[in-house]
C-alpha positions in Angstrom: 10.5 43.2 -11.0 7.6 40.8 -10.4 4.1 41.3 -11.2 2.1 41.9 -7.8 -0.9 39.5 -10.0 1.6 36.5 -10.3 2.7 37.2 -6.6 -1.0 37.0 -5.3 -1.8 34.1 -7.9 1.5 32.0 -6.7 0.6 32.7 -2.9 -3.2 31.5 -3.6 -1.5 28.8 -4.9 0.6 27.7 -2.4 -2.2 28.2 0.2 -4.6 26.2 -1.6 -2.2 22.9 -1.8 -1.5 23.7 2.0 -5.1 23.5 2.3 -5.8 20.5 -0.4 -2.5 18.8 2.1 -4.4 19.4 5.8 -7.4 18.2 4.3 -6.3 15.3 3.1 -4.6 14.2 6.3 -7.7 15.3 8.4 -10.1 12.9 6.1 -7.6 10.0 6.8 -7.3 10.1 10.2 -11.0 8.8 11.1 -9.8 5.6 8.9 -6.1 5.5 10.7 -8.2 5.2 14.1 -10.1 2.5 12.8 -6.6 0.4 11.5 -5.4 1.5 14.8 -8.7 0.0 16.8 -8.4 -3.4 14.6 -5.0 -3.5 14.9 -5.3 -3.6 18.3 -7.7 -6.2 18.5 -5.6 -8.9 16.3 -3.0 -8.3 18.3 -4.8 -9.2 21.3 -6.0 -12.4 19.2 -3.8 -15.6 20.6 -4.1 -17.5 16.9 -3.1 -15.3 15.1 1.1 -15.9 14.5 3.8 -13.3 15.5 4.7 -13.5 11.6 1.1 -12.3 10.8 1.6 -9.8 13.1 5.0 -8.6 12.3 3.5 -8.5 8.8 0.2 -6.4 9.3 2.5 -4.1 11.6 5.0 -3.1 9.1 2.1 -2.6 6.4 0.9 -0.2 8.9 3.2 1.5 9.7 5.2 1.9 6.2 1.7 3.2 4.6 2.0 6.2 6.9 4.4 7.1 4.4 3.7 8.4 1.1 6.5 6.1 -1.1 4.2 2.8 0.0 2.1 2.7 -3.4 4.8 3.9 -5.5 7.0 1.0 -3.9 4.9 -1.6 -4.4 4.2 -0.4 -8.2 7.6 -0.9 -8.3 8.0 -4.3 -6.8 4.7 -5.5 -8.7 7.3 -5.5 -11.6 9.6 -7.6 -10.0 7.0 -9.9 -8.3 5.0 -10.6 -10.8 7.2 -12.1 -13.3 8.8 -14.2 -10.8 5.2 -15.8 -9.7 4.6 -16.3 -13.6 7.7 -17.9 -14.0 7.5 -20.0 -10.9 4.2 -20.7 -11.6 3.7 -20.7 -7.9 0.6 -18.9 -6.4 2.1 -16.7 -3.0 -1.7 -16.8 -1.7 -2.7 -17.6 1.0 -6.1 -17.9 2.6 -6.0 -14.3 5.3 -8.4 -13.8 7.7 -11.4 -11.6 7.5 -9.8 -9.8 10.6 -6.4 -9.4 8.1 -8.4 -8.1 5.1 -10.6 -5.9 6.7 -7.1 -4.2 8.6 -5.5 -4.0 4.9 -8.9 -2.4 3.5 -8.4 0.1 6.5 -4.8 0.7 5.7 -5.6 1.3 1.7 -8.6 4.0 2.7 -5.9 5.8 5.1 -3.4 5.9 2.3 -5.7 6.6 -0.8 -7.3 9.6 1.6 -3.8 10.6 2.9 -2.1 10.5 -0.7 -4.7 10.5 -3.1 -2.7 11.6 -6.4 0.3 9.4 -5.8 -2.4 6.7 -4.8 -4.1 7.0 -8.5 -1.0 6.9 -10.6 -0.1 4.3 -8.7 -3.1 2.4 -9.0 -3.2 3.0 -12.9 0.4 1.8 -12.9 -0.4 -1.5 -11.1 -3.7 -2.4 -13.4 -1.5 -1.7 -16.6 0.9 -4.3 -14.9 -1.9 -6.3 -13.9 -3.2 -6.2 -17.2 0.1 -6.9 -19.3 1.0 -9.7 -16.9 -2.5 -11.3 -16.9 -2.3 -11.2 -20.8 1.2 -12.8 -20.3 -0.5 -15.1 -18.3 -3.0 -16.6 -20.1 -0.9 -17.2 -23.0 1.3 -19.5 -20.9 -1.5 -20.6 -18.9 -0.2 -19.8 -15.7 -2.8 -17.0 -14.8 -3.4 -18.7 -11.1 0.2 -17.4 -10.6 -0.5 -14.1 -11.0 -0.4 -12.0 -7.6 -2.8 -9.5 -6.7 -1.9 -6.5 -5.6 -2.8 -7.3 -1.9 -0.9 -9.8 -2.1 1.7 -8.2 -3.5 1.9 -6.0 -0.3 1.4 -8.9 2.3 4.9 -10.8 0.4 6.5 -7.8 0.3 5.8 -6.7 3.9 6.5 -10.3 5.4 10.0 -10.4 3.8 10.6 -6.7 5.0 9.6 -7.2 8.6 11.8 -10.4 8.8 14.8 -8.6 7.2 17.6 -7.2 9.6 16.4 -3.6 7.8 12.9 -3.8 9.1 14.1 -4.2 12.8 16.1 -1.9 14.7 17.0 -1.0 18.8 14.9 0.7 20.7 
């Protein structure tokens, strides 16, 4: 038989992550309005292209779920040894209206996912780190991505793939 201590313990448990969880998404909904709100408004914006657009959607909308950091961790591995090797920079100059959607879509994901955001984040510096060390030694450290840019190549390609579009 169990212990009714362990039982109580476990079910204290289990309500406090439920709780830690509903918090969590409460906190990041304040900065999901606001990526909403400035979404809307550089979508409104005539210079702005549709592949900007398609771009800063897909972001959006794939950091509502929790494997976007862990992805793009991922994908900083394969990016960033290709942009050393190239020695080709994927920057590009973004608008102030871009960056300030992206810094609204990082606060909604660090707030919504906030322990797969820091190992995450830890796992990209370390990459950031090794490659940048990599880098200098070949002298090709301008090639080096950062991790927002990382995200904006990686959510261009996906939007313009046949995966990233389906029938409504």
């Amino acid at each position: 038989m169990t212990d009714p201590i362990s039982i109580a313990l476990a079910a204290a448990t289990a309500a406090g992550v439920v709780v830690y969880w509903a918090f969590c998404r409460r906190v990041s909904l304040r900065h999901r309005e606001k990526a909403a709100e400035l979404l809307g408004a550089y979508f409104q914006d005539e210079s702005v292209s549709k592949s900007d657009k398609d771009s800063i959607y897909f972001t959006y909308r794939w950091a509502s779920n929790w494997t976007f950091l862990p992805v793009v961790a991922v994908g900083g591995v394969l990016v960033m040894p290709f942009m050393l090797l190239s020695g080709k920079a994927i920057s590009r100059k973004q608008s102030e209206s871009h960056t300030e959607i992206m810094d609204s879509i990082m606060k909604m994901y660090i707030t919504r996912n906030p322990i797969t955001a820091v190992v995450c984040f830890q796992a990209i510096f370390i990459q950031l780190a090794l490659f940048g060390i990599i880098g200098l030694l070949f002298d090709r450290l301008k090639a080096i991505p950062t991790p927002s840019m990382i995200v904006s190549s990686m959510a261009t390609k996906a939007a313009h793939s046949p995966l990233g579009h389906h029938a409504h």
